[in-house]
FILO-731963 format. One record per residue (C-alpha): x, y, z. Coordinates in pm, whole numbers, plus 50000, padded with zeros to 5 digits. Example, Ala and Ser with C-alpha at 12.3 -4.5 7.8 and 13.67 -1.06 7.14 Angstrom:
BEGIN
512304955050780513674989450714
//
This chain:
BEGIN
484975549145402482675555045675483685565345997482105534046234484525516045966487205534345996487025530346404486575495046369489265485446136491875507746413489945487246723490905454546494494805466946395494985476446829493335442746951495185416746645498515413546865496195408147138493805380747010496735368946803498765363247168495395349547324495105323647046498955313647100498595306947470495545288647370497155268447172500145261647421497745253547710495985230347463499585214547374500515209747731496965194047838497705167447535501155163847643500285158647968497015136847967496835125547559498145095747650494835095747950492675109047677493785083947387493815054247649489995059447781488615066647439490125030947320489545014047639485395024647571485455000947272487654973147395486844969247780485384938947889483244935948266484494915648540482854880948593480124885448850480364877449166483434889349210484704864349432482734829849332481364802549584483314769049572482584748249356482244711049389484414705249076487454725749222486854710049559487004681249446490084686249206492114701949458491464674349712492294646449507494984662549327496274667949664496084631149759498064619049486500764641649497501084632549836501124593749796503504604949503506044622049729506164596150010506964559050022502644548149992502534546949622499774544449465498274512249477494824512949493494384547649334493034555349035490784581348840488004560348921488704555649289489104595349292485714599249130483994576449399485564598149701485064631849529481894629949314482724666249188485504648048964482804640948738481464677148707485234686548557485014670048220483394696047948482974724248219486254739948153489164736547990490494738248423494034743748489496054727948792499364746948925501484741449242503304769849462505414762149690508324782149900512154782849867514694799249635513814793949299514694802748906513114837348806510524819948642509624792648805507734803749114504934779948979504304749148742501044742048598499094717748360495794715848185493524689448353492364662548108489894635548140491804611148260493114631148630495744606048720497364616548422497224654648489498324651048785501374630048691502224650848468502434681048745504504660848928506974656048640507114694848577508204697748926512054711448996513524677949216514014705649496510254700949521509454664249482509224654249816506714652450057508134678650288507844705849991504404693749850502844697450201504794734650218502984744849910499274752549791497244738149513495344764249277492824754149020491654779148753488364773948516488204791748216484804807948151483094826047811484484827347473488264838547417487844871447263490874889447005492964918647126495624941546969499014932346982500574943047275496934951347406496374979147216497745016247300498805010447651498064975547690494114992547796492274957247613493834938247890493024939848298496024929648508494894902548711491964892848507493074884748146494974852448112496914853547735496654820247532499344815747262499074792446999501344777746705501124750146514504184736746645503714735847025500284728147217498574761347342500194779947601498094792747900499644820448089497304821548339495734856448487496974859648792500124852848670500464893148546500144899548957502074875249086505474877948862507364910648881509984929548693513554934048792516384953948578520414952448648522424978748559525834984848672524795017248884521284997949095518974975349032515094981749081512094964249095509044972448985505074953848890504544942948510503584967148335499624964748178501234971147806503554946147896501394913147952501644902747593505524903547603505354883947898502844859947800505614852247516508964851147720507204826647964506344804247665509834804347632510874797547999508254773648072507504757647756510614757347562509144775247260511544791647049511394835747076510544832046630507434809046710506664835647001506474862646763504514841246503502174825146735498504837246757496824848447050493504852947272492374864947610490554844347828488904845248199488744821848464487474812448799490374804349064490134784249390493534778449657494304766749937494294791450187496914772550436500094754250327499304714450270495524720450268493414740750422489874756450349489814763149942489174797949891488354822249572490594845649429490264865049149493054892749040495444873449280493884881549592491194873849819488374889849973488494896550363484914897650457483494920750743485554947850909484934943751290487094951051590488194915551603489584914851259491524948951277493324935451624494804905051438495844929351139497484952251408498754922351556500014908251238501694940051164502934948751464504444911351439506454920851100507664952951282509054928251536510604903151321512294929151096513974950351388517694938451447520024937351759520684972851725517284987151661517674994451305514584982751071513854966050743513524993850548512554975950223511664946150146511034927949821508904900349901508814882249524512524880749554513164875549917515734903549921516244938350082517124972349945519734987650247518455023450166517135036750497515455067550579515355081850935511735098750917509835068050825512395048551095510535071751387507175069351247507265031351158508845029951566505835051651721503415027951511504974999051679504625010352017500745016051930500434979151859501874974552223499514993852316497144970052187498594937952290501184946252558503794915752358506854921452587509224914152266507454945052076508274961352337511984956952384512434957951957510724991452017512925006352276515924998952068514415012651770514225043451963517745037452100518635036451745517165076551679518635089451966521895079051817521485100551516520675126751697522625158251671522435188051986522715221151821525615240151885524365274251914521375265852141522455236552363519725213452485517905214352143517765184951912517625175851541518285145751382519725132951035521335104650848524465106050764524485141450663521705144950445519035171450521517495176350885514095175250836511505191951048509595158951011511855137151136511765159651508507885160551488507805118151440510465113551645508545136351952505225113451819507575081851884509055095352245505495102352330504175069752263506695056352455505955070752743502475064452727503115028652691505805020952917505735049853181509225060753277511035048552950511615080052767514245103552835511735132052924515305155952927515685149152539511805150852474511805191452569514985195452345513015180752028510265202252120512385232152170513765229851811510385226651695509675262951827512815273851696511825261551387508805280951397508225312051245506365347651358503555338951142502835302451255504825285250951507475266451016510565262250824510915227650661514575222950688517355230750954520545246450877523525229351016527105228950976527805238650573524985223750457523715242850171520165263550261516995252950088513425275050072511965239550015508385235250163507205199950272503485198750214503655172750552506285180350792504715211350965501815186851042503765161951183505665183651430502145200551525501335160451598503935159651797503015187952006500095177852036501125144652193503475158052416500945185252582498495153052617501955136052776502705168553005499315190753029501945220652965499715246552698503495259952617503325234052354499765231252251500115270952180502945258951946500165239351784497505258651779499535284851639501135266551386497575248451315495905283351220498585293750989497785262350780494215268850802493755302650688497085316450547498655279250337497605282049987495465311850011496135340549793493745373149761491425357750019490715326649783491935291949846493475279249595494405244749757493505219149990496615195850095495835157750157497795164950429497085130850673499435142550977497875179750978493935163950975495695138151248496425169651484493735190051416491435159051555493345155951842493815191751916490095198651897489245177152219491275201852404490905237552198487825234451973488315260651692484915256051410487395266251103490395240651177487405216351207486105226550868489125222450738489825188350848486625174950695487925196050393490855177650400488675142550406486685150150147490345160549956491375130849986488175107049943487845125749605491125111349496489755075849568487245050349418484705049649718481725046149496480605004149548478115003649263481185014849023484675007849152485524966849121485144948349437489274946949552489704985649480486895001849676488855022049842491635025549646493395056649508492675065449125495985049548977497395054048613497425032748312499855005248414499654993548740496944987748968496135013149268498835025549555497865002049905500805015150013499245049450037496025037550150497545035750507498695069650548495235085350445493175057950645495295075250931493555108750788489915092050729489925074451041490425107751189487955127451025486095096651088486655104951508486115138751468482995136751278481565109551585482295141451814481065170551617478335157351354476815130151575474695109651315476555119451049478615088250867480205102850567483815098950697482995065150843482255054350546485015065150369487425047550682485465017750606486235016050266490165023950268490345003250575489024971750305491664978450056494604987650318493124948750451492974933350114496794939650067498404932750393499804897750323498484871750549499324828650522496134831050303496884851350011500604851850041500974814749823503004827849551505994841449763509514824349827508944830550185505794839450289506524834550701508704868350651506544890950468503504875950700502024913750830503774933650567501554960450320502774959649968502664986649791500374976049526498364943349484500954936849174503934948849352505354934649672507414954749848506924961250185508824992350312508904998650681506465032850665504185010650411503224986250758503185014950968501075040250803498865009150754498984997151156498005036651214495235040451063493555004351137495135015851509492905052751476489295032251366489825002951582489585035251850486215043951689485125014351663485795000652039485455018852324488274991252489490744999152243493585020652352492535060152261495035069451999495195103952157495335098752511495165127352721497075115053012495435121653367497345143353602498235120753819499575094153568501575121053443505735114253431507765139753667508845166153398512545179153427513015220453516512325234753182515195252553015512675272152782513845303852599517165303952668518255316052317519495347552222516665357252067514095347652311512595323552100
//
């Protein structure tokens, strides 16, 4: 045996355990990527074969047919419900005041349904019937699927009229949908069942938007959307619940996906008909016009949903008209400051005074800490005190101030910021959690909170003009830029952190600093990645929307919290990249989808009472609930690029001239033992 061979078989006997351990963690990563995203992987590949485009346009122009049938369906439900009758009114007459009748034989099959508001069983929140030739007929035969709760003429002008025309060939579809349900889109796939037994069954495709999921258990109940994998069992159990078919004949019937074109009223009795397609509607233009009603709108919700003793709605389920009585103290402060910027706005005297006993309502759960009197933290009922909940709640006291000079207890404002500093540490950071009482310590780090007390630094040195505080900031600012998630002089991570990118705009009209403004367009661009902003590829209702998952459609209830950040970066990139419009485009965009699911009288026609989730962001355009930090996230950020956009909007970081400036209280400043 040679020697090279006798040196390489050694090298091979050293290096096996080596390239034998190599090959095992190989394998492991390659079992946790499959484990982890297989179920992505498996779900695209099959999607590729089955996937079927979206009608185009998008949103459709009225046609004369569904003018014409929603008119005159309206008429005779109408005559039906009151004392008129209807003498004198038949298909013909119908035909000779709506010529577009005529268009509706042989251009569909064309469905008819009926909303209306009020308590109602699970699932009847709508009836609807296939339109035959004869229309009288149709439309009797709506009437007489009716609950009596809604045969009169009080409830048929309280509800809406929706037509839907099915277009193209039915196509086949695995059972269930396929892995995942991914051969059916939520919203745009209506299910047909058929037996020989029963006429066809239509479960229309908005229908997978509109109804919801709910599960008792003895511990809680929770809500959620429909699942996509779940349309086909749903399709089946409303056959049962609306058509009396028995669960066997369900499982034996066939079945075939269709599409349609929809039309509603956009008003209760009437109103301009309107398209919708995936449940929704389109809201046209954004302008400065359109994001003051939205504020308004929201700011109106706020209002509404703020009791006697300043406690909020914390979460509402608009499909079932009820509340979940979990509350959450944070979100209470930031949902409060976001109402006092829509006072800003529109200076409504009853915002106001629902806003000043929100705040009442903090201060309550306020606690003084013992060991450095004067300083303030809050919690709720003895959970965790979060550093977040000081920073919003100095962000709230701020606002106040600036909106209704000489409202805030300036006394309390210092001690919030005072535990801020304490919270702060040598190197910038700040600690996430305070220690009070027993309560068990925690090295848990919020990815948000530091940014949201550096907010409210911010805010209060534009309130006061003392630096003391914006050297806080600045301080803790830097540590975030160059020291969070940095390891061996590489970052490894960029946060979409939507409070620190908030601050860091702000903050640079006073202290300019070229790396924290790189790194709030590097936060932007973190977060626009995240999000379908691309309009030749994302559908119509989602651009702007986060990249969701397999089941549900996209978060809106996120979109508000990083339009906050893109209408920042938006602001910032006005000041510093004049011509640039990267960031204003990406505002734009969210700012469309945050719009599209913010429920207004218009697409709100499926609801049991759509006058109290009027204003209200749900948190996806198949689920919605409406929790308090869901409108105010959403109010903040249309609040930040209504500022861009109109130089007579209220500036959403006000520096406050000297002379408008409240008379601040002796400071009591670094009176703790350790000098901090």
């Amino acid at each position: 045996m040679s020697r090279f061979t006798t040196r390489y078989l050694t090298l091979t006997v050293r290096l096996a355990p080596t390239v034998f351990g190599f090959l095992i963690a190989l394998g492991g990563l390659a079992l946790g990527i499959w484990s982890n995203h297989g179920s992505l992987l498996q779900a695209v590949m099959e999607r590729r074969d089955v996937a079927v485009p979206a009608l185009e346009p998008f949103y459709p122009e009225l046609e004369p047919a569904a003018e014409a049938l929603v008119r005159s369906s309206r008429l005779v439900l109408e005559r039906l419900a009151s004392d008129g009758g209807l003498d004198g009114v038949t298909t013909a007459t119908l035909k000779q005041s709506h010529p577009g009748l005529s268009q509706v034989s042989g251009s569909g099959p064309w469905f008819l349904s009926f909303y209306a508001p009020g308590a109602r069983p699970r699932y009847e929140w709508v009836q609807s019937v296939q339109v035959e030739s004869d229309l009288m007929t149709s439309v009797r035969g709506l009437w007489d699927e009716l609950p009596a709760a809604r045969r009169s003429i009080e409830a048929i002008q309280a509800g809406r009229l929706k037509v839907d025309r099915v277009l193209g060939e039915e196509r086949s579809f695995p059972h269930g949908g396929g892995f995942a349900g991914v051969a059916l889109d939520k919203g745009l796939d209506g299910i047909v069942l058929r037996h020989p037994l029963y006429a066809p069954f239509y479960a229309l495709p908005s229908w997978s938007v509109e109804a919801e999921v709910r599960n008792n258990t003895k511990k809680k109940t929770t809500w959620n959307s429909l699942r996509r994998s779940g349309m086909h069992g749903r399709a089946r159990r409303l056959a049962r619940e609306m058509a009396g078919w028995k669960s066997s004949h369900t499982q034996d019937a066939s079945f075939a996906a269709f599409r349609t074109r929809s039309w509603i009223e956009s008003s209760p009795g009437g109103g301009e008909i309107v398209a919708t397609t995936r449940g929704n509607l389109e809201v046209g233009p954004i302008t400065p016009e359109l994001l003051r009603e939205r504020i308004n709108l929201a700011g109106d919700y706020l209002k509404r949903e703020t009791d006697g003793e300043g406690r909020l709605t914390y979460d509402y389920r608009a499909v079932w008209d009820e509340e979940n009585r979990d509350y959450n103290i944070l979100r209470h402060a930031g949902t409060t400051y976001s109402m006092l910027q829509a006072y800003r706005l529109n200076g409504d005297p009853e915002l106001l005074e629902a806003s000043k006993r929100a705040v009442d309502f903090f201060m309550d759960r306020m606690r003084e800490d013992e060991d450095h009197p004067g300083e303030w933290f809050v919690v709720w009922k003895r959970r965790r005190a979060k550093l977040g909940g000081v920073g919003l709640g100095l962000c709230m006291m701020v606002e106040l101030e600036k909106a209704a000079p000489g409202s805030a207890d300036l006394k309390r404002m210092e001690g919030m910021a005072r535990h801020i500093e304490r919270m702060q540490n040598p190197d910038g950071s700040f600690e996430s959690f305070f220690q009070y009482d027993d309560r068990k310590p925690t090295d848990r780090k919020s990815i948000y909170y530091a940014g949201e007390a550096i907010l409210g630094l911010v805010r209060l040195h534009q309130l006061t003009g003392d630096t003391h505080w914006l050297d806080i900031a600045v301080r803790g600012a830097d540590y975030l830029v160059h020291k969070r998630w940095v390891s061996l002089g590489l970052r490894i991570y960029i946060p979409p952190d939507a409070w620190l990118i908030q601050a860091l705009e702000e903050m640079d009209r006073v202290a300019h600093d070229d790396d924290r403004v790189k790194y709030a367009f590097a936060i932007g661009s973190t977060i626009a990645r995240h999000k379908l902003m691309d309009p030749e590829t994302a559908p119509p209702d989602f651009l702007g929307a986060g990249i969701s998952g397999l089941q549900r459609l996209p978060n809106a209830a996120g979109a508000g919290g990083l339009g906050e950040a893109l209408s920042a970066a938006a602001r910032l990139e006005a000041r510093r990249l004049p011509g640039e419009t990267t960031y204003r485009s990406f505002a734009f965009n969210n700012a469309g989808f945050q719009l599209r699911n913010q429920f207004t009288e218009a697409n709100s026609w499926y609801l049991p009472n759509p006058a109290r989730a009027l204003g209200g962001f749900r948190r996806n355009p198949d689920h919605a609930e409406i929790r308090n930090d869901h409108v105010q996230h959403n109010l903040s950020g249309l609040f930040g690029l209504l500022d861009l956009l109109d130089p007579e909007a209220p500036d959403i970081g006000w520096l406050v001239p000297e002379e408008k400036r409240p008379s601040w209280p002796p400071s009591e400043r670094g009176v703790g033992e350790d000098g901090r």
